[in-house]
MIZAVO-780688 format. One record per residue (C-alpha): residue number from 1; chain; x, y, z. Coordinates in nm, 3 decimals. Example, Ala and Ser with C-alpha at 12.3 -4.5 7.8 and 13.67 -1.06 7.14 Angstrom:
REM MIZAVO-780688
- 1	A	1.230	-0.450	0.780
- 2	A	1.367	-0.106	0.714
***
This chain:
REM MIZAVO-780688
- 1	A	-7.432	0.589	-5.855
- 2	A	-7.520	0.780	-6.166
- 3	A	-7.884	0.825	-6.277
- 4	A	-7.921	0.871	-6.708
- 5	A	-8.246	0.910	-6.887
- 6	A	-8.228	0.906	-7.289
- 7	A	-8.529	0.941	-7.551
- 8	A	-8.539	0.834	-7.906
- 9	A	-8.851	0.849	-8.167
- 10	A	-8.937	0.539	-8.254
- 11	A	-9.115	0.442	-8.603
- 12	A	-9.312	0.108	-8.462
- 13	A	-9.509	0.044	-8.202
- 14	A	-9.609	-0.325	-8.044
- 15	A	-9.925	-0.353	-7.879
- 16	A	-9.939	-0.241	-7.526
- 17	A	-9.967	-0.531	-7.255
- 18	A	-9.882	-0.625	-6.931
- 19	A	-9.597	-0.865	-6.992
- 20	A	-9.236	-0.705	-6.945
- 21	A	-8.918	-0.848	-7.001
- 22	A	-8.630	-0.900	-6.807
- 23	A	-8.264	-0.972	-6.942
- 24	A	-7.885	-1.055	-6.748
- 25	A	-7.821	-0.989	-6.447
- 26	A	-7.671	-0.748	-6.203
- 27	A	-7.283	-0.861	-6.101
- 28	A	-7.011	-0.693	-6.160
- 29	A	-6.973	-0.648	-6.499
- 30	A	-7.286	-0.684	-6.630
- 31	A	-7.607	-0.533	-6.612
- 32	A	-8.000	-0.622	-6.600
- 33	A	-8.237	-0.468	-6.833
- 34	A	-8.625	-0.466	-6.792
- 35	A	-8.837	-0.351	-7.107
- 36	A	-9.212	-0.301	-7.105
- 37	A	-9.474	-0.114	-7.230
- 38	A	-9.558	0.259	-7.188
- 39	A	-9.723	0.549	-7.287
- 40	A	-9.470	0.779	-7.432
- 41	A	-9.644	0.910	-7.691
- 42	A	-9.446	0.672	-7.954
- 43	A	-9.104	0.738	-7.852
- 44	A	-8.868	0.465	-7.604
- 45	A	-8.700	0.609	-7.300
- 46	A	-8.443	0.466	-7.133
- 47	A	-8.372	0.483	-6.750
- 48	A	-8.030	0.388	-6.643
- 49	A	-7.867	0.343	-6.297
- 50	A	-7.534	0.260	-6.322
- 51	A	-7.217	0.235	-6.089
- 52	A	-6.976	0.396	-6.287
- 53	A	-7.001	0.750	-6.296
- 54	A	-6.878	0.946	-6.616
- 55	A	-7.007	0.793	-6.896
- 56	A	-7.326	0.921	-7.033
- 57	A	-7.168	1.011	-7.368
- 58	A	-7.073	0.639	-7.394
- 59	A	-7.421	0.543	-7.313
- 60	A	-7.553	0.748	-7.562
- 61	A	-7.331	0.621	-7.831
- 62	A	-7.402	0.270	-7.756
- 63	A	-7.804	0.353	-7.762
- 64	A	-7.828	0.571	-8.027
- 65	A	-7.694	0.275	-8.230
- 66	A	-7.964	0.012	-8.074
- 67	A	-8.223	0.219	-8.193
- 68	A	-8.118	0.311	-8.517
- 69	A	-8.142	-0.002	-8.530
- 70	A	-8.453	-0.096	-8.332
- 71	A	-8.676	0.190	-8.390
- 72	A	-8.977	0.075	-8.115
- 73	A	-9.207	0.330	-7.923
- 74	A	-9.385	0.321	-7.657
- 75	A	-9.173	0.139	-7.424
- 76	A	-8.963	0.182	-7.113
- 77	A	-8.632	0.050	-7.089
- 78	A	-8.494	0.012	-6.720
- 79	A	-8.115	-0.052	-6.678
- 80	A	-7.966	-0.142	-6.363
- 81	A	-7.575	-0.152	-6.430
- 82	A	-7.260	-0.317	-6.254
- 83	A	-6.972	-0.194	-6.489
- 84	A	-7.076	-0.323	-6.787
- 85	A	-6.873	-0.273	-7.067
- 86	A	-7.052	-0.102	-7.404
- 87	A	-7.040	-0.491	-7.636
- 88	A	-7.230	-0.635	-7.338
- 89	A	-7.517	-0.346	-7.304
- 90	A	-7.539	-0.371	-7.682
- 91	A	-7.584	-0.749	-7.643
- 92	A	-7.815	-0.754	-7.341
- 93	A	-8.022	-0.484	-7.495
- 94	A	-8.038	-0.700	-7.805
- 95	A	-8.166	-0.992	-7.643
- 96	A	-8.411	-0.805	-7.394
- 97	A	-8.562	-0.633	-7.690
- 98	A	-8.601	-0.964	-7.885
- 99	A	-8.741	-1.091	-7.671
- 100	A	-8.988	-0.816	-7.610
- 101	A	-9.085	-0.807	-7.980
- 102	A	-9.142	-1.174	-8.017
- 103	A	-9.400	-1.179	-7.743
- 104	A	-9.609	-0.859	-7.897
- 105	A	-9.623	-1.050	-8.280
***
């Protein structure tokens, strides 16, 4: 097991709340994501605990695009991983965070 911790800035913020979010599931393969509100002082930071060792340049190429594209502070993204390859983190972390900004409009 390999423990990663990333932090972008972040140009919007959604209102703080209780409700979190939780996307996919852990299998081989795949990977669950949990996103909810913190205080971070604006930025995002993203906790990941993943089975395959190696990688953190990978991960940080495949979340440094997300957030270019997503841009969102003050939240905590947890990711427990099973092998996932990068397409599916980019697509579960798409739908997590969709779903996380939908239900702060």
């Amino acid at each position: 097991m390999e423990k990663l911790l990333f932090d972008f800035t972040a140009t919007k913020q959604f209102a703080a709340g209780s409700k979190s979010v939780l996307c996919g599931v852990v299998s081989s393969g795949n990977l669950e994501i949990m996103v909810e509100a913190a205080d971070l002082g604006g930025a995002c930071r993203v906790e990941i605990e993943t089975s395959a060792s190696g990688f953190a340049k990978i991960w940080e190429a495949v979340l440094t695009d997300v957030f270019d594209r997503w841009k969102i502070g003050d939240v905590l993204v947890s990711i427990n991983d099973a092998g996932a390859t990068p397409a599916v983190v980019a697509l579960r972390l798409d739908q997590a965070l969709t779903a996380y900004s939908r239900d702060r409009k």
